[in-house]
N, C-alpha and C positions, 0 to 999 in steps of 0.2 A: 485748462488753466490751473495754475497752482497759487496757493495760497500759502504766507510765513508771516507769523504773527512775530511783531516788538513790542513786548510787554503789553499793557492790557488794552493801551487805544491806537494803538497803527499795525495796519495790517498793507502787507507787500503781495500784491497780486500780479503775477506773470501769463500774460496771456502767452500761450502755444505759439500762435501764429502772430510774426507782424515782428518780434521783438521788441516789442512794448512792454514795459511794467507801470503799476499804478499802485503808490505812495497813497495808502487810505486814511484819512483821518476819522478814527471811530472812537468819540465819545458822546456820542447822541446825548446821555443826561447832561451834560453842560456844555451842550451845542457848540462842542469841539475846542472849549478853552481850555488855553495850555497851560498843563501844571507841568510841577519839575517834571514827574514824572515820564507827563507825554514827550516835554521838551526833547527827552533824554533817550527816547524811542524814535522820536523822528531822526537824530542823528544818527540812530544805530541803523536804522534802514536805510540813511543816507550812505553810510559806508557801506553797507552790503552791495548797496545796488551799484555805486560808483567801481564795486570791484568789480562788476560780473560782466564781462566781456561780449556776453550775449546781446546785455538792454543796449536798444541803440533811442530810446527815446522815454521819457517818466514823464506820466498825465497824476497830477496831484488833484485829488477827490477826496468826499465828502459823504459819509454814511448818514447825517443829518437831511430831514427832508428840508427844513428851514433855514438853513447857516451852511456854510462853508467853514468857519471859521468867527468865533466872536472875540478873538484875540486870548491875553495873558489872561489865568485864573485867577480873579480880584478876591474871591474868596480865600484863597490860599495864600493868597498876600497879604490878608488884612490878619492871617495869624502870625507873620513875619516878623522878628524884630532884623533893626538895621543887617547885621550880622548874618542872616538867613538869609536876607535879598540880596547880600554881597559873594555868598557863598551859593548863591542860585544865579547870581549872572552869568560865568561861563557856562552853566549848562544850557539854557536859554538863547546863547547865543550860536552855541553849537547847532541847534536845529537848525536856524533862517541860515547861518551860513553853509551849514548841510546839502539843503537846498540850491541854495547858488552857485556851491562849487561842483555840483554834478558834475562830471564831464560830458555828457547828453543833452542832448535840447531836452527839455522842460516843460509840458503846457499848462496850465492850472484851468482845472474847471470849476466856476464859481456859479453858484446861487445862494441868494437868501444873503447871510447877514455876512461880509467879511470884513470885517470889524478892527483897527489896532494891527495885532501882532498875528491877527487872521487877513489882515490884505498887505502886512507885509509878507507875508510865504507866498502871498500872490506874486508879488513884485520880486521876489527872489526867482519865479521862474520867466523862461521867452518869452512866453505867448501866456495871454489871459485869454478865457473863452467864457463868457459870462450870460447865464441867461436873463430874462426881462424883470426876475425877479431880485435880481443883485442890488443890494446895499453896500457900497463902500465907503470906508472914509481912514480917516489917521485919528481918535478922539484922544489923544494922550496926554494931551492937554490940558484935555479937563478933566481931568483927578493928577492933578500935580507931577506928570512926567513928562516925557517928548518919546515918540518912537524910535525905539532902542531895537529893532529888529533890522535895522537898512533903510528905515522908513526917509530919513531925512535925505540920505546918499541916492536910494534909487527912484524918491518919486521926482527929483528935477529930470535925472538924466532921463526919466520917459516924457514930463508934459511943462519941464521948462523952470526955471528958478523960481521966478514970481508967480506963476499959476502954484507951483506945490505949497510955497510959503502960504497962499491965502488958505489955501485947504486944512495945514498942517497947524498956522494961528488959528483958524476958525473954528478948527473940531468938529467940522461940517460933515456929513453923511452924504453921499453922493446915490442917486439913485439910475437905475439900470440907463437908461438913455441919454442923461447926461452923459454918467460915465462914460459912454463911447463913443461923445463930442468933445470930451474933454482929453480923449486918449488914456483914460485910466484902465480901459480892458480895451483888447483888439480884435474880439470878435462878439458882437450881440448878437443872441441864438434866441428862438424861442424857447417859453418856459418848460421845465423841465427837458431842455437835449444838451446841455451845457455837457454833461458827461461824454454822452455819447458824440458829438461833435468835437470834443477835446480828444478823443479816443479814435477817431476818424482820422484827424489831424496827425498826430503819433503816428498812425500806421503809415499816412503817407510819406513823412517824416522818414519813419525806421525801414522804407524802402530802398533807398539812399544808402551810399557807402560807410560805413559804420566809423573808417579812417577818418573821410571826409568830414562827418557831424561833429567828430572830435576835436578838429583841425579849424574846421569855423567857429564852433563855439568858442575856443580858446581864442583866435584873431579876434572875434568881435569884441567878446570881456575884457582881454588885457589891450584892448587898441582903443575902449573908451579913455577920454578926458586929455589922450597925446593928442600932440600935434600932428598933422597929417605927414608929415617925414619919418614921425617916429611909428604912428601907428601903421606904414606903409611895409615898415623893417617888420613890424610885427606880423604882417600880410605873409610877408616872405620869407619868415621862418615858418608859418602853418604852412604853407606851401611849397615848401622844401621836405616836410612832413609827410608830405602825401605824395608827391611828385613819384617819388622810387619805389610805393607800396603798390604791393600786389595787388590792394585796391583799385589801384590807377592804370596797373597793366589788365584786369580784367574790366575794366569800366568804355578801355579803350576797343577792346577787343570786341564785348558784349553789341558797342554801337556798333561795330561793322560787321558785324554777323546780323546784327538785328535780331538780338534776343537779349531777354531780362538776365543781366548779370549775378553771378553767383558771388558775393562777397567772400573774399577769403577773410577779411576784417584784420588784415595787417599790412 
């Protein structure tokens, strides 16, 4: 496994095997709340990783034994005048869209506190995998904002209009086994394997044609919110995508040999 540090709190871990990487959130003293700083480190590792042609799968983790993620640094905000928080939003905003525009499937593994603009980076990836110790909620509310990370965009499209409004008016904290009646994560794990089951996940994931993961992720993203004609064209360009790639001629191949295909990953 190899490890590459983005400035002082995200670190990018390449596991050998699997083609998996893992997008670390490491600031354990402020239980992973984002300052410019960090904000501005996640998006650089979101670049790197979206370049490298190797990862076919990112499990987003947590060097905090208590939090995942406690959202934006309130402390470094409260030294802000207007000016500074206007000239700190596109950095801020570069990270959660970092995140979402991977071209990879995504899993986020959560425990402990994922908090604001820490369960929005949740909700920017595929798949949540949350263990029994998960806290979630949107509190943006209450200290006079709304969630500005995707929060309001991506919590309907997972649990419905009127479910996220009550969450997102209430400022309400969600705890591990609601959350996974409510569809707020999609997989509860017991405590502490949230990682390792999200990193499970990934590898089954990055077994899979590396063309193909590219090709679905993009139909499913840009084919939210159309109509089903439109989002059907958008089926058929990922699928015209993959259709003539060497992916598809050895995928075809692999099943009728009956042996595990070698991606050529184009």
């Amino acid at each position: 496994m190899s490890e590459e540090r983005f400035g002082e709190f995200v670190l990018v871990r390449r596991h050998e095997q699997g083609h998996v990487a893992e997008l670390v959130l490491d600031r354990p003293k402020a239980m992973n709340a984002v300052s410019t700083e960090m904000a501005r480190s996640i998006a650089g590792a979101c670049t790197a990783l979206g370049e490298d042609r190797d990862v076919r799968a990112v499990v987003l983790t947590s060097t905090h034994g208590r939090a995942f993620c406690v959202g934006a640094d309130l402390k470094e905000r409260n030294t802000f005048s207007d000016a500074d928080l206007l000239r700190q939003r596109p950095v801020t905003r570069g990270a959660y869209t970092g995140v979402l525009e991977l071209p990879v499937p995504t899993v986020a593994a959560v425990h402990g506190f994922a908090l604001g603009g820490g369960f929005e980076l949740a909700l920017a990836c595929d798949v949540i995998v949350a263990d029994r110790t998960a806290v979630v909620g949107l509190p943006e509310v209450s200290v006079g904002v709304i969630p500005g990370g995707g929060g309001t965009q991506l919590l309907p499209r997972r649990v419905g209009a009127a479910r996220a409004a009550e969450l997102i008016f209430s400022a309400r904290r969600v705890e591990a086994v609601e959350a996974g009646e409510l569809g707020l994560v999609d997989q509860l794990v017991e405590e502490g394997r949230d990682r390792e089951e999200a990193l499970a996940l990934a590898a089954r994931i990055a077994g899979n044609s590396p063309v193909g993961l590219r090709a679905a992720k993009r139909a499913l993203r840009l084919g939210q919110g159309l109509d089903l004609r439109a989002g059907l064209e958008v089926e058929d360009a990922a699928w015209r995508a993959t259709a003539f790639s060497g992916d598809r001629a050895e995928g075809v191949a692999a099943f009728n040999e009956r042996r595990k295909p070698q991606w050529p990953g184009e």
